[in-house]
N, CA and C atoms as an extended XYZ file, in Angstrom:
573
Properties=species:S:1:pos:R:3:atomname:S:1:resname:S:1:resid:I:1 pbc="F F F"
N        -3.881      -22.792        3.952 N   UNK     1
C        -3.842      -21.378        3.675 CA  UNK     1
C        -3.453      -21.147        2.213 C   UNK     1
N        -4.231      -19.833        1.473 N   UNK     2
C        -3.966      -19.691        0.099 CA  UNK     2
C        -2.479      -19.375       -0.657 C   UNK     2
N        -1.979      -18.247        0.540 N   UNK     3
C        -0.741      -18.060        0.276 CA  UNK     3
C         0.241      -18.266        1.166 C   UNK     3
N         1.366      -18.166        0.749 N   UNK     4
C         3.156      -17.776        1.997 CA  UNK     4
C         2.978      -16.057        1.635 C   UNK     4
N         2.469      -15.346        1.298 N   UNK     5
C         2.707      -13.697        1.412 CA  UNK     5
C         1.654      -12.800        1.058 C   UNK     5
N         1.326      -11.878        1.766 N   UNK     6
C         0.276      -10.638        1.338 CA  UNK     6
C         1.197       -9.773        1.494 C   UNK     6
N         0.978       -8.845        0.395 N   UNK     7
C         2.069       -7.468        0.082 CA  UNK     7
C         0.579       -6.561        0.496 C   UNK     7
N         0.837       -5.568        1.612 N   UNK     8
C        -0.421       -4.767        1.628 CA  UNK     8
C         0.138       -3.359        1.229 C   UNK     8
N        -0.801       -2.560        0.299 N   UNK     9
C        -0.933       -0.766        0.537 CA  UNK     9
C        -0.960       -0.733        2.110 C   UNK     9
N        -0.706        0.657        1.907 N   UNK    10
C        -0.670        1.178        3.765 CA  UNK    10
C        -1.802        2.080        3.607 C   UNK    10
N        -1.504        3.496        3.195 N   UNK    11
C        -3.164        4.721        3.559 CA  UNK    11
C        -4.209        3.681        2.298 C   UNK    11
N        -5.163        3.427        2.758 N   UNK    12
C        -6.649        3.318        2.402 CA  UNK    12
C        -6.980        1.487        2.601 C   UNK    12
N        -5.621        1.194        2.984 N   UNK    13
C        -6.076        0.093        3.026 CA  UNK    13
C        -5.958       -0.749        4.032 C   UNK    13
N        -4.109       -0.664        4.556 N   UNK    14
C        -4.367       -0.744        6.512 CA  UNK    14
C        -5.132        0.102        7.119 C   UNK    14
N        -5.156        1.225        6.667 N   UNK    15
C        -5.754        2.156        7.332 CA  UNK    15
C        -6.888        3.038        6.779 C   UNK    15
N        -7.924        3.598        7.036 N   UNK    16
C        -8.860        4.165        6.577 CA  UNK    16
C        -7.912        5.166        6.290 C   UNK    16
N        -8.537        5.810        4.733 N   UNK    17
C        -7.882        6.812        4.058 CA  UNK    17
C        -7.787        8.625        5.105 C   UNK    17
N        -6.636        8.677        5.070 N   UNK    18
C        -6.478        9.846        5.820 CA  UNK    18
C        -6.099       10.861        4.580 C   UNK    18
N        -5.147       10.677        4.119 N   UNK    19
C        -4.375       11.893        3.324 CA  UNK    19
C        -5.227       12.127        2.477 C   UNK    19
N        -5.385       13.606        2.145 N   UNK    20
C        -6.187       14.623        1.311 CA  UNK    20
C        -5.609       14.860        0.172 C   UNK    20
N        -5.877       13.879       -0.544 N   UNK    21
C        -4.932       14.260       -1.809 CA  UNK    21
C        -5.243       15.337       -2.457 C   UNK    21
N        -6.517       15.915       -2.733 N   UNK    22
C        -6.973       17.014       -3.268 CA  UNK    22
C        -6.233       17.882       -2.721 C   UNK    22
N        -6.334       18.261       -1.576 N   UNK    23
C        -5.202       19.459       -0.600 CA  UNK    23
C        -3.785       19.551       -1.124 C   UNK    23
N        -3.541       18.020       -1.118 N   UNK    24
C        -1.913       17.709       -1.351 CA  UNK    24
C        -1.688       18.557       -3.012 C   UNK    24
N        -3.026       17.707       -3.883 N   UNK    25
C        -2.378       18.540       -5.323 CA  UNK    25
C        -2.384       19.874       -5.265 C   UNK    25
N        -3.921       20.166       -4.437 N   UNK    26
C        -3.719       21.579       -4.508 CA  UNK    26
C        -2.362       22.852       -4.482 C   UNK    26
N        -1.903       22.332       -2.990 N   UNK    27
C        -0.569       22.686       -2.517 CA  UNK    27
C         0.423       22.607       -3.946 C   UNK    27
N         0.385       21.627       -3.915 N   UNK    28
C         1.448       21.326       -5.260 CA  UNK    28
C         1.515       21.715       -6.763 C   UNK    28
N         0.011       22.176       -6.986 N   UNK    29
C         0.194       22.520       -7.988 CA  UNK    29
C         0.055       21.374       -9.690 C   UNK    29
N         0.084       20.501       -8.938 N   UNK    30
C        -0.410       19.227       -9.975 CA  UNK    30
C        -1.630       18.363       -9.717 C   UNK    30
N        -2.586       19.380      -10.463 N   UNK    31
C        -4.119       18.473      -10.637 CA  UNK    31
C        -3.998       17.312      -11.226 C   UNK    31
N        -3.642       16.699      -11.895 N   UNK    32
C        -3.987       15.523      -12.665 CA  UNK    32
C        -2.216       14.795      -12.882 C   UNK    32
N        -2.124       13.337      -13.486 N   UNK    33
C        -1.043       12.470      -13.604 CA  UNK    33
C        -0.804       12.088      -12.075 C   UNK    33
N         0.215       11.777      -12.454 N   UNK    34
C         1.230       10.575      -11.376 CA  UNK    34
C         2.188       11.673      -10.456 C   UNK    34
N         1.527       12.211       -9.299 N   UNK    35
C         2.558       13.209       -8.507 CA  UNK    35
C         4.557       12.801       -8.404 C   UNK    35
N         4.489       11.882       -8.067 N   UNK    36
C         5.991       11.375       -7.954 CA  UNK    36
C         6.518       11.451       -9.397 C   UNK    36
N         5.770       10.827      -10.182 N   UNK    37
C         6.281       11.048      -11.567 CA  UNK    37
C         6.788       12.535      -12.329 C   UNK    37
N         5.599       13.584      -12.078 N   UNK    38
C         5.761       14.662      -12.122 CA  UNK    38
C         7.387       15.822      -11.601 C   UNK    38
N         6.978       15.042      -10.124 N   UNK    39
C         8.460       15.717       -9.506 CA  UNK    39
C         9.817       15.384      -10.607 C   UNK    39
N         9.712       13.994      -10.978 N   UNK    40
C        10.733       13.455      -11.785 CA  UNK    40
C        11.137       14.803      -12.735 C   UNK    40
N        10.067       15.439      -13.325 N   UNK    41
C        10.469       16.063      -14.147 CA  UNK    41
C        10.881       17.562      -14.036 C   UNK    41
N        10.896       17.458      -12.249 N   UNK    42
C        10.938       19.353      -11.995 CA  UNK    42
C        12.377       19.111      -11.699 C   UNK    42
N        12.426       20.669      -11.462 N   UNK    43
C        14.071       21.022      -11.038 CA  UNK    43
C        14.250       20.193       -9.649 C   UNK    43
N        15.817       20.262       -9.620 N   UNK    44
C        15.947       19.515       -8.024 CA  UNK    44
C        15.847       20.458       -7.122 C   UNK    44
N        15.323       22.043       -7.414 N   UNK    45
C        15.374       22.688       -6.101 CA  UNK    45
C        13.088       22.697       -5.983 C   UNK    45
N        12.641       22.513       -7.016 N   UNK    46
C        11.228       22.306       -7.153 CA  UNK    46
C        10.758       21.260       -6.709 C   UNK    46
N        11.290       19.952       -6.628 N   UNK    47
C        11.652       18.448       -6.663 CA  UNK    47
C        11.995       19.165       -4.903 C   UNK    47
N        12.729       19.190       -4.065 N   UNK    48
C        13.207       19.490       -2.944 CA  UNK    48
C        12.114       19.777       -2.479 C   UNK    48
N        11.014       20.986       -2.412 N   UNK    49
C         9.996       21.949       -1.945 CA  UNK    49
C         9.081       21.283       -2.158 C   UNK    49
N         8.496       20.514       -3.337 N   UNK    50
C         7.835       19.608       -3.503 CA  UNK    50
C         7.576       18.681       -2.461 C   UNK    50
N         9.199       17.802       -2.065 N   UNK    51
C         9.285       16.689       -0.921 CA  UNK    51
C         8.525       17.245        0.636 C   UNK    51
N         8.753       18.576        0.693 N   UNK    52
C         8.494       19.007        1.857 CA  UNK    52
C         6.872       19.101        2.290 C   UNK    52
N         6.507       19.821        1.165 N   UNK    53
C         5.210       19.485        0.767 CA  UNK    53
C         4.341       18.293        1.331 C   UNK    53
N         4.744       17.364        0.837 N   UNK    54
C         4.409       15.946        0.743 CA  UNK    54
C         4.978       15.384        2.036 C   UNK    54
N         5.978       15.440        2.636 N   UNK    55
C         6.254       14.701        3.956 CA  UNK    55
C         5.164       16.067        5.208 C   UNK    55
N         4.839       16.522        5.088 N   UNK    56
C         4.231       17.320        6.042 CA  UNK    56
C         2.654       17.151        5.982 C   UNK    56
N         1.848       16.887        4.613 N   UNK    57
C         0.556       16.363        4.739 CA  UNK    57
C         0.525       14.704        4.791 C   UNK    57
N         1.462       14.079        4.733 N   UNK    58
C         1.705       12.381        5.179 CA  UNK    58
C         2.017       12.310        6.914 C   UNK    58
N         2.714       13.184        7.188 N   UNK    59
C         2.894       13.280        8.680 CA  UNK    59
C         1.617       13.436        9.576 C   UNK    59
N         0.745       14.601        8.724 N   UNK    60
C        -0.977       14.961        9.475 CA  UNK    60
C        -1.310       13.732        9.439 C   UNK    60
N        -1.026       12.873        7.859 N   UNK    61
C        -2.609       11.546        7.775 CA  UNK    61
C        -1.791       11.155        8.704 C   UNK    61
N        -0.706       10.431        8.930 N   UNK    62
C        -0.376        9.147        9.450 CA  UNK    62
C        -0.689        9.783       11.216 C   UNK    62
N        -0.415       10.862       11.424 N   UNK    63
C        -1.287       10.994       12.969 CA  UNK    63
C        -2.413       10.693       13.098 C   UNK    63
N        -3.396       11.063       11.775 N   UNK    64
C        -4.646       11.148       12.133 CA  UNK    64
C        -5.140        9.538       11.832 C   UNK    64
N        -4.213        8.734       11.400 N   UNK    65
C        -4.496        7.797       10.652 CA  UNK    65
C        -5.242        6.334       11.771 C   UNK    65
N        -6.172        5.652       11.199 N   UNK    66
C        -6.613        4.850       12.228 CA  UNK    66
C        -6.742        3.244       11.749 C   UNK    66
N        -6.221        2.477       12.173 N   UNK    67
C        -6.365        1.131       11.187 CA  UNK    67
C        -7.644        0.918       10.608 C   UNK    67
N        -8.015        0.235        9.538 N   UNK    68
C        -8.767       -0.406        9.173 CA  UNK    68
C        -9.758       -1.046       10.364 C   UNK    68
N       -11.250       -1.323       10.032 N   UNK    69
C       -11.683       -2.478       11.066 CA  UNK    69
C       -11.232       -3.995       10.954 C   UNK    69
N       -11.018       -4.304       12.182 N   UNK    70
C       -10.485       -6.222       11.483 CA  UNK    70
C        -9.208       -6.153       11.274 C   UNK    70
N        -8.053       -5.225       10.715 N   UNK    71
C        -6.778       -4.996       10.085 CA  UNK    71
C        -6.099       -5.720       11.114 C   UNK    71
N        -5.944       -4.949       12.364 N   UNK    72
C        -4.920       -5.683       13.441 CA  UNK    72
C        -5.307       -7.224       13.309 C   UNK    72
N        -6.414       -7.664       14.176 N   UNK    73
C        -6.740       -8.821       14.083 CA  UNK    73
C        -6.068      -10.249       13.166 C   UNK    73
N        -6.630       -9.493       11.952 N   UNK    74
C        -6.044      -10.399       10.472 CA  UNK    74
C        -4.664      -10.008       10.515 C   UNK    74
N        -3.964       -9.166       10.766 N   UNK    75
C        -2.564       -9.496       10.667 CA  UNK    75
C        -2.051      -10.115       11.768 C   UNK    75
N        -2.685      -10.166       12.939 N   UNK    76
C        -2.257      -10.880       13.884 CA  UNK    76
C        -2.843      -12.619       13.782 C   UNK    76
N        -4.028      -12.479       12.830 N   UNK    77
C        -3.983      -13.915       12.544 CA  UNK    77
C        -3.022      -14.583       11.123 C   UNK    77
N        -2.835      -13.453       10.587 N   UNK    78
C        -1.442      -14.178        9.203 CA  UNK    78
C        -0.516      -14.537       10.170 C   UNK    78
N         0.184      -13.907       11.265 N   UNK    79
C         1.488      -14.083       12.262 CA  UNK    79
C         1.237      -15.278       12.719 C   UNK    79
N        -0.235      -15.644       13.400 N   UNK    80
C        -0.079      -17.023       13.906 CA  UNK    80
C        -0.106      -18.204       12.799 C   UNK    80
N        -0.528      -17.846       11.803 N   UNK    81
C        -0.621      -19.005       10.679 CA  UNK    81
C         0.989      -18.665        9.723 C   UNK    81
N         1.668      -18.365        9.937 N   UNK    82
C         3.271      -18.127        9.529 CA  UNK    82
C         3.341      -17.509        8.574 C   UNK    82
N         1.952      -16.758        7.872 N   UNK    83
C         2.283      -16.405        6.541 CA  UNK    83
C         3.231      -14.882        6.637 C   UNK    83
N         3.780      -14.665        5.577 N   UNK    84
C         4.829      -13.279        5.644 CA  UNK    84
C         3.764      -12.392        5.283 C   UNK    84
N         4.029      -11.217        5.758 N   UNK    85
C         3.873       -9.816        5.220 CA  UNK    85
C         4.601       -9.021        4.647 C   UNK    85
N         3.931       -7.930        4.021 N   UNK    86
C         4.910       -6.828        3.530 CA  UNK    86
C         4.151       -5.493        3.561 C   UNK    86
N         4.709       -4.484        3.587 N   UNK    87
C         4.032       -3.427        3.087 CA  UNK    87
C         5.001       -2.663        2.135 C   UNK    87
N         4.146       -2.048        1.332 N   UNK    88
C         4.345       -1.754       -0.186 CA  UNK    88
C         3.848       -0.473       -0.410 C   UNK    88
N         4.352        0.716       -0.174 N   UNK    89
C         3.815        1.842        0.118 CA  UNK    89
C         4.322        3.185       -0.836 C   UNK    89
N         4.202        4.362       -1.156 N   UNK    90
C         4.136        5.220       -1.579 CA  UNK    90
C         4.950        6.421       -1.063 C   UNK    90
N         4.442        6.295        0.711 N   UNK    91
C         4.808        6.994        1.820 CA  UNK    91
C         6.214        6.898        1.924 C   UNK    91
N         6.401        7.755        2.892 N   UNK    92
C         7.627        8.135        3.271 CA  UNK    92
C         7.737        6.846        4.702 C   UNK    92
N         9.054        6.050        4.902 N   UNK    93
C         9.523        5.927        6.032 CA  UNK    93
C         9.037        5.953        7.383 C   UNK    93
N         9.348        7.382        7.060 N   UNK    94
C         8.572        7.976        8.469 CA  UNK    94
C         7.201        8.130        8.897 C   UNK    94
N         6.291        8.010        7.951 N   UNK    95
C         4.657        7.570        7.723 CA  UNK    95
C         4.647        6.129        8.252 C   UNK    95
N         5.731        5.139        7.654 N   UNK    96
C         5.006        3.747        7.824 CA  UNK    96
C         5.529        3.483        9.331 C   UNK    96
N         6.399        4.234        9.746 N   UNK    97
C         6.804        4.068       11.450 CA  UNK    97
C         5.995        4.449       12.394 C   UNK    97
N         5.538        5.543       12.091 N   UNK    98
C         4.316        6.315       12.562 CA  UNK    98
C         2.812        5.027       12.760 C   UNK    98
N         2.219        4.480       11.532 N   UNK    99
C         1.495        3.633       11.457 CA  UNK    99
C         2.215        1.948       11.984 C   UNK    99
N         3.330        1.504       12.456 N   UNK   100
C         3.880        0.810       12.977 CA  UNK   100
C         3.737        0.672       14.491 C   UNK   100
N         3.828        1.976       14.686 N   UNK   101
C         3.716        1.812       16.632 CA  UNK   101
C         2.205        1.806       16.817 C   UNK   101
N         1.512        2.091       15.611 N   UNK   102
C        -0.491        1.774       16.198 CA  UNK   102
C        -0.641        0.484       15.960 C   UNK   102
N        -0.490       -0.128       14.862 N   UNK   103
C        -0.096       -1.609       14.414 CA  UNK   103
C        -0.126       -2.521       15.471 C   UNK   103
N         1.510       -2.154       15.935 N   UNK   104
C         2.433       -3.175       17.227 CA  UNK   104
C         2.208       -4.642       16.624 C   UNK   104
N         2.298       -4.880       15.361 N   UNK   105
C         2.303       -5.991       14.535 CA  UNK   105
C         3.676       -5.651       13.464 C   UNK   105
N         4.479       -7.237       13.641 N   UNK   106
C         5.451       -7.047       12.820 CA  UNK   106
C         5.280       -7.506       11.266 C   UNK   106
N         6.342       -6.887       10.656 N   UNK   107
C         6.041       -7.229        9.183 CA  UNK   107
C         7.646       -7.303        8.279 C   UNK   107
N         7.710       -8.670        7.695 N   UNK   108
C         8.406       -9.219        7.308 CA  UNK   108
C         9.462       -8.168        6.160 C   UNK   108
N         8.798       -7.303        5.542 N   UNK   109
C         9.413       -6.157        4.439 CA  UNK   109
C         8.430       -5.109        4.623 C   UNK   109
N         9.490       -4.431        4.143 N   UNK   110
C         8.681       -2.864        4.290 CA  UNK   110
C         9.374       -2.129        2.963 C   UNK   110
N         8.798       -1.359        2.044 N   UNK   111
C         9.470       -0.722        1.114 CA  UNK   111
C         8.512        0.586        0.860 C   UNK   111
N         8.646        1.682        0.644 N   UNK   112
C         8.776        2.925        0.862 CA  UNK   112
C         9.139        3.707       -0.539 C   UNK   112
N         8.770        4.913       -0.356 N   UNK   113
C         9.059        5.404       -1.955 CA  UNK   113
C        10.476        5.569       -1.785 C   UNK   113
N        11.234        5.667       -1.076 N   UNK   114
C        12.714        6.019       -1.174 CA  UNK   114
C        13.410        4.434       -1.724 C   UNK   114
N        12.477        3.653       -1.861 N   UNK   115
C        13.262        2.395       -2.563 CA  UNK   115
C        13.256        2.854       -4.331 C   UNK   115
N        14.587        2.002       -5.185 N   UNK   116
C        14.395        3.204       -6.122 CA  UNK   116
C        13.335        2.888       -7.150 C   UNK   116
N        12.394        1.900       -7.006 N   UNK   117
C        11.157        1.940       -7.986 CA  UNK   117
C         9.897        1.764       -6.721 C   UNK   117
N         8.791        2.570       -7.106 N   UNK   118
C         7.854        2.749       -6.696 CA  UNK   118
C         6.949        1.717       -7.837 C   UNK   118
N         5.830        1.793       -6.944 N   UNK   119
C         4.224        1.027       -7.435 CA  UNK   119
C         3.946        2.743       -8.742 C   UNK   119
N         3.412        2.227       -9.976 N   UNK   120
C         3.091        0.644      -10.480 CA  UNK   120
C         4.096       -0.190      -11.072 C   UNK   120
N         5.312        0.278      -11.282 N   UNK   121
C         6.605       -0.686      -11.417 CA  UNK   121
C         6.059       -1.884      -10.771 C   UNK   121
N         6.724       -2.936      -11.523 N   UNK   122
C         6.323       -4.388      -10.844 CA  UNK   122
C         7.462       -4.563      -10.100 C   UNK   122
N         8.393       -3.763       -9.907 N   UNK   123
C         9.942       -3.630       -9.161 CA  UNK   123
C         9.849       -4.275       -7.741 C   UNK   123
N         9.235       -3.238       -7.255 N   UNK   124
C         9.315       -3.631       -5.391 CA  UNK   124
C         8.508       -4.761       -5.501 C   UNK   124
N         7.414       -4.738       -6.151 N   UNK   125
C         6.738       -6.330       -5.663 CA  UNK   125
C         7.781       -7.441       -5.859 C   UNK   125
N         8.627       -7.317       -7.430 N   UNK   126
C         9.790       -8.328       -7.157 CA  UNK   126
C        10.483       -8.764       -6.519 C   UNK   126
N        10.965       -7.299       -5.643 N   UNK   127
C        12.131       -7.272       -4.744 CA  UNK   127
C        11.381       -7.900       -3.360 C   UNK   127
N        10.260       -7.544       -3.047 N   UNK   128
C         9.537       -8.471       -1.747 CA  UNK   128
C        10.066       -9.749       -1.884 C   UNK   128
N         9.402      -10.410       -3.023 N   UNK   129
C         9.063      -11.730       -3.078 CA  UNK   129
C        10.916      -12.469       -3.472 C   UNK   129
N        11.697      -11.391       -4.145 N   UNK   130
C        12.953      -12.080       -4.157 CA  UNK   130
C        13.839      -12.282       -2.793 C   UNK   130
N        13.475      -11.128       -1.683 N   UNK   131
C        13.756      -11.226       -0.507 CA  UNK   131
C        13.300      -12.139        0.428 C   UNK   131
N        12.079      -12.256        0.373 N   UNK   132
C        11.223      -13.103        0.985 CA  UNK   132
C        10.909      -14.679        0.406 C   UNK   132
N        12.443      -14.781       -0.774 N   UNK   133
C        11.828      -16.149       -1.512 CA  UNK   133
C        10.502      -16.501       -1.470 C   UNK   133
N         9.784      -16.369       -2.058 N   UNK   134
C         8.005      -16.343       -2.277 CA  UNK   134
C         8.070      -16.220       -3.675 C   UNK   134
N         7.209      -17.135       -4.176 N   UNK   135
C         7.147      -17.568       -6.097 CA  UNK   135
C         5.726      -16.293       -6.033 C   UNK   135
N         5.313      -15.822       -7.260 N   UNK   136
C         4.977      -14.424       -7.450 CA  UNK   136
C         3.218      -15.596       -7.451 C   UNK   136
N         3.130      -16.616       -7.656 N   UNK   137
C         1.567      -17.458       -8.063 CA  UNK   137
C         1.681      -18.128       -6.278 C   UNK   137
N         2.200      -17.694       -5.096 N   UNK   138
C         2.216      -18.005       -3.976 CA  UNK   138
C         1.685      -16.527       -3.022 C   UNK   138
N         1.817      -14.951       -4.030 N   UNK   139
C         1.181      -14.097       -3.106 CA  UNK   139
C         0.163      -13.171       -3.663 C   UNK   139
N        -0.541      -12.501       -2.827 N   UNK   140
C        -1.234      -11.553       -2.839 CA  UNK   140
C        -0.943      -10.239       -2.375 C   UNK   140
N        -1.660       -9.359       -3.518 N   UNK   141
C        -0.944       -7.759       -3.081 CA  UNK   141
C        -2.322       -7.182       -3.402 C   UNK   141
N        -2.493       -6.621       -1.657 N   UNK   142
C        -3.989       -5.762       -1.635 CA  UNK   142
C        -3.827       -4.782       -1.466 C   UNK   142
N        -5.000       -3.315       -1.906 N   UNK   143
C        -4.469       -2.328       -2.045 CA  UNK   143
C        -5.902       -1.923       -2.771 C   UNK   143
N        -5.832       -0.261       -2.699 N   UNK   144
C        -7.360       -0.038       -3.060 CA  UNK   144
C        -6.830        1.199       -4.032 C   UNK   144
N        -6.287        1.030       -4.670 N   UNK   145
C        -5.625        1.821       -6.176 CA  UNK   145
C        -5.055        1.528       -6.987 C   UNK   145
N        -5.179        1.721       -8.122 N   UNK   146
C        -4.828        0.984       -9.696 CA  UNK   146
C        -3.476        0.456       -9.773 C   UNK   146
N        -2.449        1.539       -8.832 N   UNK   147
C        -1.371        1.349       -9.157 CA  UNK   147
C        -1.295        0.038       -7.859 C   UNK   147
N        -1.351       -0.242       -7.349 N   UNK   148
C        -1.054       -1.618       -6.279 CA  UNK   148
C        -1.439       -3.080       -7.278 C   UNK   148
N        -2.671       -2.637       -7.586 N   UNK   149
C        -3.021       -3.793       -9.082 CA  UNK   149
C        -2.447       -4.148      -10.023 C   UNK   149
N        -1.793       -2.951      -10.399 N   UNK   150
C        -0.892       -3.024      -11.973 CA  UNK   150
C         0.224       -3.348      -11.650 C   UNK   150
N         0.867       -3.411      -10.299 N   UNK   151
C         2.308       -3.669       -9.208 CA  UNK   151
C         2.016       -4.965       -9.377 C   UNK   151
N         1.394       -5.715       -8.634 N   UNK   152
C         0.938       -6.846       -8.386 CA  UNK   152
C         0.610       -7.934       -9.425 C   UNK   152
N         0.157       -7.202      -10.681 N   UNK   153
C         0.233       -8.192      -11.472 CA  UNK   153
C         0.692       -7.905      -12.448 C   UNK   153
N         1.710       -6.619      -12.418 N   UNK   154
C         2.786       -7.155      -14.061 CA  UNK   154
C         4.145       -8.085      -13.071 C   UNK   154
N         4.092       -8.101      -11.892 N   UNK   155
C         5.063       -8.914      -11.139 CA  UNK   155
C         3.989      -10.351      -11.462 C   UNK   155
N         3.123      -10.667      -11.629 N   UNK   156
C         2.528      -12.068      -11.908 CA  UNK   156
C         2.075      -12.230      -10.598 C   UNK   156
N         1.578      -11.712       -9.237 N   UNK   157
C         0.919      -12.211       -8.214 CA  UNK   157
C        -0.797      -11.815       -8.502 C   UNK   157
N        -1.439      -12.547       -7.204 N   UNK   158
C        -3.504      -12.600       -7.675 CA  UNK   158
C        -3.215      -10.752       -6.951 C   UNK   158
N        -4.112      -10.301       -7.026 N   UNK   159
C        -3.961       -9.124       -6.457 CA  UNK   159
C        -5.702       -8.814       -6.001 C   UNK   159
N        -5.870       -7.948       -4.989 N   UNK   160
C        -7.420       -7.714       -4.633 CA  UNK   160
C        -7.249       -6.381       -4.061 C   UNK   160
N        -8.410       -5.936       -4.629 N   UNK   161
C        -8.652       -4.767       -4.488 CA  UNK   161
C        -9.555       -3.863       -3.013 C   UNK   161
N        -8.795       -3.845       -2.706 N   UNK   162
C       -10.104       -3.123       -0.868 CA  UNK   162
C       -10.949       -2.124       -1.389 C   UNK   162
N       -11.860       -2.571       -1.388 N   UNK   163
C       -12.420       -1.336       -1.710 CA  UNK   163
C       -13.217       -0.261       -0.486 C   UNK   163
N       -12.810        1.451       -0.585 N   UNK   164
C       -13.701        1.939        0.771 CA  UNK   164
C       -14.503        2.806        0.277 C   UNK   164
N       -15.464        2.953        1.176 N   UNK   165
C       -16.973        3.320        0.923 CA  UNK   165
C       -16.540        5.148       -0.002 C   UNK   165
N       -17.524        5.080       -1.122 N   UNK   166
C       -17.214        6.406       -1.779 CA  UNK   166
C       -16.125        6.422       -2.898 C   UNK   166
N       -14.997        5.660       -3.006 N   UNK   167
C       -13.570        5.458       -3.475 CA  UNK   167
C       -14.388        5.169       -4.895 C   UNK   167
N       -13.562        5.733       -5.833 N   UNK   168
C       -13.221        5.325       -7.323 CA  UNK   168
C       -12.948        3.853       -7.593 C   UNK   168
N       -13.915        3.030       -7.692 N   UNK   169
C       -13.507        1.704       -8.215 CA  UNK   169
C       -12.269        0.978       -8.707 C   UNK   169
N       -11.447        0.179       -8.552 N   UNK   170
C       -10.817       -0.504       -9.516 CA  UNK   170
C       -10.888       -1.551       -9.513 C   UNK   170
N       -11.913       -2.166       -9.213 N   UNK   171
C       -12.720       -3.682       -8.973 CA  UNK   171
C       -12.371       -4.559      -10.217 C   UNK   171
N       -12.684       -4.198      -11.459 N   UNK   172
C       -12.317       -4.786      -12.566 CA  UNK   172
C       -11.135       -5.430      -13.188 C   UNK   172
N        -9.637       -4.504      -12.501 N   UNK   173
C        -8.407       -4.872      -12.937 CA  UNK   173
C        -7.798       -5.944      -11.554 C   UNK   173
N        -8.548       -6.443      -10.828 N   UNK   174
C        -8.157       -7.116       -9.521 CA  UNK   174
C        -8.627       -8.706       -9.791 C   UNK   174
N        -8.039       -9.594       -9.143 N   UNK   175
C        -8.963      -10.819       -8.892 CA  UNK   175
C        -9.701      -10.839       -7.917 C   UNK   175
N        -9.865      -10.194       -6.941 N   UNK   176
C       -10.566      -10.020       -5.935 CA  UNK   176
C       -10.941       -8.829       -5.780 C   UNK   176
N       -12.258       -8.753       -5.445 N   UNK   177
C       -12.646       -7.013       -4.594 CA  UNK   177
C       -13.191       -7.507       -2.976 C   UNK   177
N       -12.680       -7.050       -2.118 N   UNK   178
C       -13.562       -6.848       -0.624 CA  UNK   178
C       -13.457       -5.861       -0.429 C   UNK   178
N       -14.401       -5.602        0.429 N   UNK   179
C       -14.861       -4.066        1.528 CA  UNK   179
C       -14.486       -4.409        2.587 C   UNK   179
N       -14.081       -5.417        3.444 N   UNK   180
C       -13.531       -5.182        4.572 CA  UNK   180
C       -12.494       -6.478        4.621 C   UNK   180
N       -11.826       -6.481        6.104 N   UNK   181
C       -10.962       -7.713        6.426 CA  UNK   181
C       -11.390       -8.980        7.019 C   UNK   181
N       -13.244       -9.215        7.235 N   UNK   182
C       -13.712      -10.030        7.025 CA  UNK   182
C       -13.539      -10.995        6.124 C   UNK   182
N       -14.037      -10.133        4.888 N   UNK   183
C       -14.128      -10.737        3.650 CA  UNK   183
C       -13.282      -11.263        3.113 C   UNK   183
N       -11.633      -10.476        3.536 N   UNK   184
C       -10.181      -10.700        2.908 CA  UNK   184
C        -9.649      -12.192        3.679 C   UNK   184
N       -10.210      -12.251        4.882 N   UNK   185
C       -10.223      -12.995        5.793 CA  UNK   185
C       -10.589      -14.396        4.910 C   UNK   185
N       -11.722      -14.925        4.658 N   UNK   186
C       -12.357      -15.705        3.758 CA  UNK   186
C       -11.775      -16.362        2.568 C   UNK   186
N       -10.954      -15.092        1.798 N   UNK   187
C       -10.207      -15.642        0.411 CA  UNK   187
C        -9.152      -16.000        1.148 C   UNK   187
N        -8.111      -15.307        1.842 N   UNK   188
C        -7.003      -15.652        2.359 CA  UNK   188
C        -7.207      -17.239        3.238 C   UNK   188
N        -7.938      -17.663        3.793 N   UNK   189
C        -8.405      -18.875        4.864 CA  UNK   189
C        -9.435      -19.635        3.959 C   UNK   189
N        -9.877      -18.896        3.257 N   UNK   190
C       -10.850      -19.998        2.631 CA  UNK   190
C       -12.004      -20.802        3.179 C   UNK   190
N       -12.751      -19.483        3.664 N   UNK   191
C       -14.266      -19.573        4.479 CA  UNK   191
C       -15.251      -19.209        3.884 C   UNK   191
């Protein structure tokens, strides 16, 4: 096997993309940049209303949310081949619990935007792999947005990009691109 760890995104990449981000900025009021970043810079009672915002259209996706094809499977085949997991997410907590009981697959780390550096910080990918003792040229961190890429490899791991049908490319900044967990299947096993 290629690696001891896959760090996965959670919406678009365990799971077919649910959350409406367009809706979400709409609501919010911030068309363009880095939403979390943004809040950084509002008041803490804007920053507050903001959160609410945002945990209430993450609550819709993660109901509406449906794994990936293949997703269960392949994580239930990393479990039998011992490799660790992680998920590496954006979401709230309560999103990745939500997508946990559809799962019913365990996972070795879990980190959440309430950890205090978010993706594209190479932070949490550190903190995985320092938790999970895992050397950063031993994992992979998949994920179908720039910032999971730029996570993944200013921490020094291969990183691959999922890509789903329609999505904005970031094929180029990845060592890998697949479209499904077939394919991920293949690099990870080496078929």
């Amino acid at each position: 096997m290629r690696y001891e760890l896959i760090i996965f995104d959670m919406d678009g990449t365990l799971t077919v993309p649910a959350l409406d981000f367009a809706a979400l900025r709409d609501e919010l009021g911030i068309q363009t940049g880095d939403i979390l970043l943004e809040l950084e810079r509002c008041s803490e009672e804007r920053r507050f209303k903001a959160l609410e915002v945002i945990k209430r259209h993450e609550s819709a996706a993660a109901s509406a949310a449906e794994p990936q094809k293949g997703c269960v499977e392949f994580l239930k085949k990393l479990c039998r081949a011992e490799c660790k997991t992680a998920i590496l997410t954006r979401n709230s907590r309560e999103s990745v619990d939500s997508l946990l009981a559809k799962l019913a697959v365990p996972f070795d780390s879990i980190l959440t935007r309430e950890h205090p550096h978010v993706k594209p910080s190479p932070m949490p990918v550190l903190h995985i792999l320092d938790e999970l003792e895992v050397a950063p040229s031993s994992a992979l961190v998949v994920g179908d947005y720039i910032h999971d890429l730029e996570s993944g490899k200013a921490a020094g791991t291969e990183t691959c990009f999922f890509r789903n049908p329609e999505a904005v490319s970031f094929a180029e900044f990845a060592d890998f691109t697949v479209s499904s967990y077939a394919e991920l299947d293949g690099i990870v096993f080496g078929k």
